[in-house]
C-alpha positions in Angstrom: 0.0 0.0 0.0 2.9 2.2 0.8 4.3 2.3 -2.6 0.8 2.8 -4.5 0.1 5.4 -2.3 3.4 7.1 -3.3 2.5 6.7 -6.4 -1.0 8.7 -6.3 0.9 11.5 -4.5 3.2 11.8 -7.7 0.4 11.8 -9.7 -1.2 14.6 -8.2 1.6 17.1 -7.9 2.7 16.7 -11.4 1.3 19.9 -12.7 -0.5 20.1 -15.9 1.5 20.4 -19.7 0.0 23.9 -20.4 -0.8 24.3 -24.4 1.6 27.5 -24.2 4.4 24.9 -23.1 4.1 23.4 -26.5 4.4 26.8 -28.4 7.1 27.6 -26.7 9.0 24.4 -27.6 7.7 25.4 -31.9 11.3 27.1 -33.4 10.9 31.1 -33.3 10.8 31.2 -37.3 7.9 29.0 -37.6 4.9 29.9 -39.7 2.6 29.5 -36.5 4.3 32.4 -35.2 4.8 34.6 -38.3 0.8 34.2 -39.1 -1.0 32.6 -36.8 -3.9 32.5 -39.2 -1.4 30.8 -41.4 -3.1 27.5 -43.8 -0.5 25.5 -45.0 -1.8 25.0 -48.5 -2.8 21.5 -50.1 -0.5 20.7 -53.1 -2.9 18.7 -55.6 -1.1 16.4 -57.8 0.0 17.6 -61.0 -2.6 15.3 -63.1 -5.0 17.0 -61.0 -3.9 20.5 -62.0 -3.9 19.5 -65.6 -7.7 18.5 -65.5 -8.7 21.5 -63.9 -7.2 23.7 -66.4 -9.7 26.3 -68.0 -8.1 27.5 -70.5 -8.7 25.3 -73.8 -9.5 27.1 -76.9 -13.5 26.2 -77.8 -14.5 24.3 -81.3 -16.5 27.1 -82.2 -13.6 29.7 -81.8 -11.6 27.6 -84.3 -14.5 27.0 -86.7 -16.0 30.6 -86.4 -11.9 31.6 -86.9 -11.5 29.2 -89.9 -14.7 30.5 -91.7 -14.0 34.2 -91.0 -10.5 33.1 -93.0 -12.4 31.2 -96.2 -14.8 34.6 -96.5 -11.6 37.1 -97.0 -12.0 39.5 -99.8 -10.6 39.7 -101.5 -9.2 36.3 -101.3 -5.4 35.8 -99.9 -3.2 32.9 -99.7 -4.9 31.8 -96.1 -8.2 31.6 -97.9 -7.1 29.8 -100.8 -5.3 27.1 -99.1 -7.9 26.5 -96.4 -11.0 26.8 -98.6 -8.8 23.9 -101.2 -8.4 21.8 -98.2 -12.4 21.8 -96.8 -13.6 21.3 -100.3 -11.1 18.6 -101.1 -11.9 16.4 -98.2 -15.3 16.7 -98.6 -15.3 15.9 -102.7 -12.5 13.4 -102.2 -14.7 10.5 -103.5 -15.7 12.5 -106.5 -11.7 13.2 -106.7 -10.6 10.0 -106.7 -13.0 8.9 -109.7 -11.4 12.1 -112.6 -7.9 12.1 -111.3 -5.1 9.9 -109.9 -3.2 10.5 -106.9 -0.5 12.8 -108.3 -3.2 14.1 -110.5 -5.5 15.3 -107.1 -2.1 16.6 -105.5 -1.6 19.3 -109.0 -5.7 19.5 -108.5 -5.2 21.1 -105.4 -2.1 23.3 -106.1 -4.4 24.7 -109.3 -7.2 25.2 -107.0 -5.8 27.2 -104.1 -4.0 29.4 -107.4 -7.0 29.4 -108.7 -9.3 30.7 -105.8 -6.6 33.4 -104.6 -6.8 35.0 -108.5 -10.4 34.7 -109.1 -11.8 33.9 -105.7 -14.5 31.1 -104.9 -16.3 32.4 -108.6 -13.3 31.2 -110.6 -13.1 27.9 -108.2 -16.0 27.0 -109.4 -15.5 27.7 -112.6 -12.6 24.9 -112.7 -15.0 22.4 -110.8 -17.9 23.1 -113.1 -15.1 21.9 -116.4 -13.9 19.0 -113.9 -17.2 17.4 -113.2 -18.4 17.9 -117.3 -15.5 17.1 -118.4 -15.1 13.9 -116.2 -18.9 13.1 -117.1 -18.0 13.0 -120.7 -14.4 11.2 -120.2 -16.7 8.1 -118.7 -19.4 7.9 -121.9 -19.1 4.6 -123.2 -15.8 3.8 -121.3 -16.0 0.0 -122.0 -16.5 0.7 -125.5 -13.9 3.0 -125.6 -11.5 0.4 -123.9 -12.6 -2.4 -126.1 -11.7 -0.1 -129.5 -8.5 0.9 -127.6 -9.2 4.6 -128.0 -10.1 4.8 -124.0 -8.0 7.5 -121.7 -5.6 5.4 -119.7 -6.5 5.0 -116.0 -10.2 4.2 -117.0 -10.2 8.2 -117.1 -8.1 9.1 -114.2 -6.5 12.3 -115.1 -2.8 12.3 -114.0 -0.9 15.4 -113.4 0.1 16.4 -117.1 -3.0 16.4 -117.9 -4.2 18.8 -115.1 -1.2 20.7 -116.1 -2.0 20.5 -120.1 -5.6 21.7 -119.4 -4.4 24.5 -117.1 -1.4 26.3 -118.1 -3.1 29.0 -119.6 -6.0 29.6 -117.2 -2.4 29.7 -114.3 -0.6 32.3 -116.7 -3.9 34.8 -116.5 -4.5 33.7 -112.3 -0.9 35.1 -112.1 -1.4 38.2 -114.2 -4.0 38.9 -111.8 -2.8 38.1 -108.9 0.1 40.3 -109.3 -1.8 43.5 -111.3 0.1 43.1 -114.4 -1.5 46.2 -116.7 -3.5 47.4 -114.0 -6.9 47.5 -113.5 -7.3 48.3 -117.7 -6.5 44.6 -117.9 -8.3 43.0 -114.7 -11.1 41.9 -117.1 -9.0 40.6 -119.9 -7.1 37.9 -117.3 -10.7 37.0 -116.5 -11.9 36.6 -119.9 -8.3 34.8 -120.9 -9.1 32.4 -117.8 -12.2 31.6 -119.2 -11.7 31.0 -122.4 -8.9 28.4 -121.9 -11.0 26.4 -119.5 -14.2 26.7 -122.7 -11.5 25.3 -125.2 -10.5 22.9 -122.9 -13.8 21.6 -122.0 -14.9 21.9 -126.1 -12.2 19.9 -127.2 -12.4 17.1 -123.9 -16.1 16.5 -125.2 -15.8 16.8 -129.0 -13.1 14.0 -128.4 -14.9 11.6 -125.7 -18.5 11.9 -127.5 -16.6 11.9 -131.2 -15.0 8.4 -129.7 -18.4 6.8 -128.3 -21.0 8.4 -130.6 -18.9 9.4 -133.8 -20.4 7.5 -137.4 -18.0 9.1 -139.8 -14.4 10.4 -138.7 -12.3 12.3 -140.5 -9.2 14.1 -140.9 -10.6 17.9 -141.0 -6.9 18.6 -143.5 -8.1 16.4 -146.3 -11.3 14.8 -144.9 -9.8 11.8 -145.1 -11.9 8.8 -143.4 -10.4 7.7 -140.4 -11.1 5.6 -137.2 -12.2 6.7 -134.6 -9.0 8.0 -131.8 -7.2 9.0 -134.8 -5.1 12.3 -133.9 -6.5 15.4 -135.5 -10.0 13.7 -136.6 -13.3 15.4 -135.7 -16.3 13.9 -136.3 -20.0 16.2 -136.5 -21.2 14.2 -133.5 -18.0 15.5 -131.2 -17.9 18.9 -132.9 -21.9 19.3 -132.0 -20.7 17.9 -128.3 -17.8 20.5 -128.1 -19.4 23.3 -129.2 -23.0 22.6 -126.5 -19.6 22.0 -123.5 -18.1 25.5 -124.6 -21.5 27.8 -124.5 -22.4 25.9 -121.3 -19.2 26.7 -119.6 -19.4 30.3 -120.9 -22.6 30.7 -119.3 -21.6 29.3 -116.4 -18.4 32.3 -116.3 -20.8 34.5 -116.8 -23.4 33.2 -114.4 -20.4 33.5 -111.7 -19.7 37.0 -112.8 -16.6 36.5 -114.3 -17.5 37.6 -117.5 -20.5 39.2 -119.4 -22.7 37.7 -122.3 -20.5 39.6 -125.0 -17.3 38.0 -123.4 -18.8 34.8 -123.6 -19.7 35.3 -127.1 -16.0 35.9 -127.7 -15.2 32.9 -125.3 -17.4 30.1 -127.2 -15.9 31.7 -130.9 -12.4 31.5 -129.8 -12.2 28.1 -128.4 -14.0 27.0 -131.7 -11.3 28.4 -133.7 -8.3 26.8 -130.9 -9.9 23.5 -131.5 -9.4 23.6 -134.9 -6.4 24.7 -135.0 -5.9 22.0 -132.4 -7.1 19.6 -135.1 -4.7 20.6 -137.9 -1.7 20.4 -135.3 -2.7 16.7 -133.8 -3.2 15.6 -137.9 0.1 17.3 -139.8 2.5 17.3 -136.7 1.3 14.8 -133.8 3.6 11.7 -133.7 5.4 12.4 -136.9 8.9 12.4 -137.0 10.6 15.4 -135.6 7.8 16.1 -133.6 7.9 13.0 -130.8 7.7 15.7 -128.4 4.6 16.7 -129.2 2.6 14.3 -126.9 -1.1 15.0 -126.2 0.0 17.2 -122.5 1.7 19.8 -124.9 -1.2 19.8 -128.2 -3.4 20.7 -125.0 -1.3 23.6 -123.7 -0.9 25.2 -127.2 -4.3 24.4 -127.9 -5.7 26.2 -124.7 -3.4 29.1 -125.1 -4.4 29.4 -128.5 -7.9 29.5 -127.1 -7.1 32.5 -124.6 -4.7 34.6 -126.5 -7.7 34.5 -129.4 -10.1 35.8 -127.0 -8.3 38.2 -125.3 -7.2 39.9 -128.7 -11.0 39.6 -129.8 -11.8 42.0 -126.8 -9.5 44.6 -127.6 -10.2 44.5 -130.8 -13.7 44.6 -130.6 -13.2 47.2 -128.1 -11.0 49.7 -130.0 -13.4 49.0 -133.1 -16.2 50.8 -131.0 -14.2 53.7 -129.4 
């Protein structure tokens, strides 16, 4: 009992640990002392930080942004390249039936040329002689293959011919797109562009329908019968064909605003007169000796910028004639 009761004595005295005790024992440079308000703050984890970011960029930003962009006027090179890129996505299966993969790749470079020249007007200008022309390139392709006379590729345009059936219409977008002559000679780069695109178009359909419709082909230097495919023959079925593909095309320019009904007048005449000429070349020179170089890709360039040096002289003839 003695030493239990020693112990409750001990017990007793011991005084109290007072809470200041233990503030006293904290280092003087502790935050408890410095604020004693003072929250040490939670560190989230860095994963967490991430999700609770707030400042992404919203999808309608970006697509009000990107359409702002296509609308620029006048067009720029931003506009061009974007506008190519939404409207070759979204055609890409139409694409893929006119024009091989190289072929879509110099589609695109002519487009976004094309559209920062003559804007979305012009654009569709070139999609209007893509789709006809395609249209007609596919006529009667199995007879066409059977006979031999068929476009290689079952049709699939490669990039000589996008480049054979363009080089003019990119000669006027670049005369515009740097002001060559001024604003005298705005109109004539339009009325060039169109009329090589209308020759082109007249000559793709007087040759496909000549090939699958034509009765009676001939040689138009001495009306010599020929079969049908043979370089430089024309046939009244294809001519009929090229000349209905040249005023429709010509309205379509001038539908679009890119030229006026007088202009496309000059535009149907002229590309009548470059497929003739076209004719004469593809029968006297195409394939003969000394002339190997002379594949269809350059009889279409000379026949196209036949088509839009004619017209762009008919305007300025016709205009001084009536000053």
């Amino acid at each position: 009992m003695a030493w239990s009761t020693t112990l409750l004595q001990l017990h007793i005295k011991s005084p109290p640990v007072s809470s200041l005790h233990f503030l006293h024992s904290l280092p003087k440079k502790s935050p408890i002392f410095a604020n004693p308000n003072h929250i040490i703050p939670f560190s989230r984890p860095p994963k967490m930080q991430f999700l609770h970011r707030t400042n992404a960029v919203p999808v309608h930003s970006v697509v009000s942004r990107a359409m702002d962009i296509m609308q620029s006027s006048p067009p720029t090179w931003q506009s061009a390249i974007l506008s190519n890129l939404v409207i070759f996505v979204l055609g890409s299966p139409l694409l893929v039936t006119g024009l091989s993969l190289s072929g879509i790749c110099a589609a695109f470079l002519l487009g976004t040329l094309t559209w920062r020249a003559f804007g979305s007007p012009g654009f569709l200008l070139v999609a209007s002689y893509f789709v006809i022309g395609t249209a007609v390139t596919k006529v009667k392709m199995a007879q066409k293959e059977a006979q031999g006379v068929a476009e290689k590729r079952k049709g699939r345009r490669g990039p000589g011919s996008v480049i054979g059936s363009s080089a003019a219409g990119c000669i006027c977008a670049f005369l515009m797109i740097y002001g060559i002559g001024g604003e005298a000679f705005t109109q004539l780069w339009r009325l060039g562009f169109v009329a090589s695109y209308c020759t082109k178009l007249s000559d793709t359909a007087s040759s496909e329908i000549g090939k699958a419709y034509g009765k009676t082909t001939y040689l138009v230097t001495n009306f010599q019968i020929v079969p049908r495919g043979t370089e430089g023959a024309v046939s009244v079925e294809g001519t009929l064909a090229g000349l209905v593909a040249s005023i429709l095309l010509a309205s379509i320019g001038c539908f679009m605003g890119e030229i006026n009904v007088p202009e496309a007048v000059i535009c149907v005449i002229a590309s009548q007169i470059a497929n003739l000429g076209e004719s004469i070349i593809g029968a006297e020179f195409q394939g003969k000796e000394g002339f190997r170089w002379l594949n269809n890709d350059a009889v279409n360039i000379i026949n196209i910028s036949i088509g839009s040096i004619l017209a762009v002289l008919m305007q300025q003839i016709l205009q001084n004639w009536y000053m």
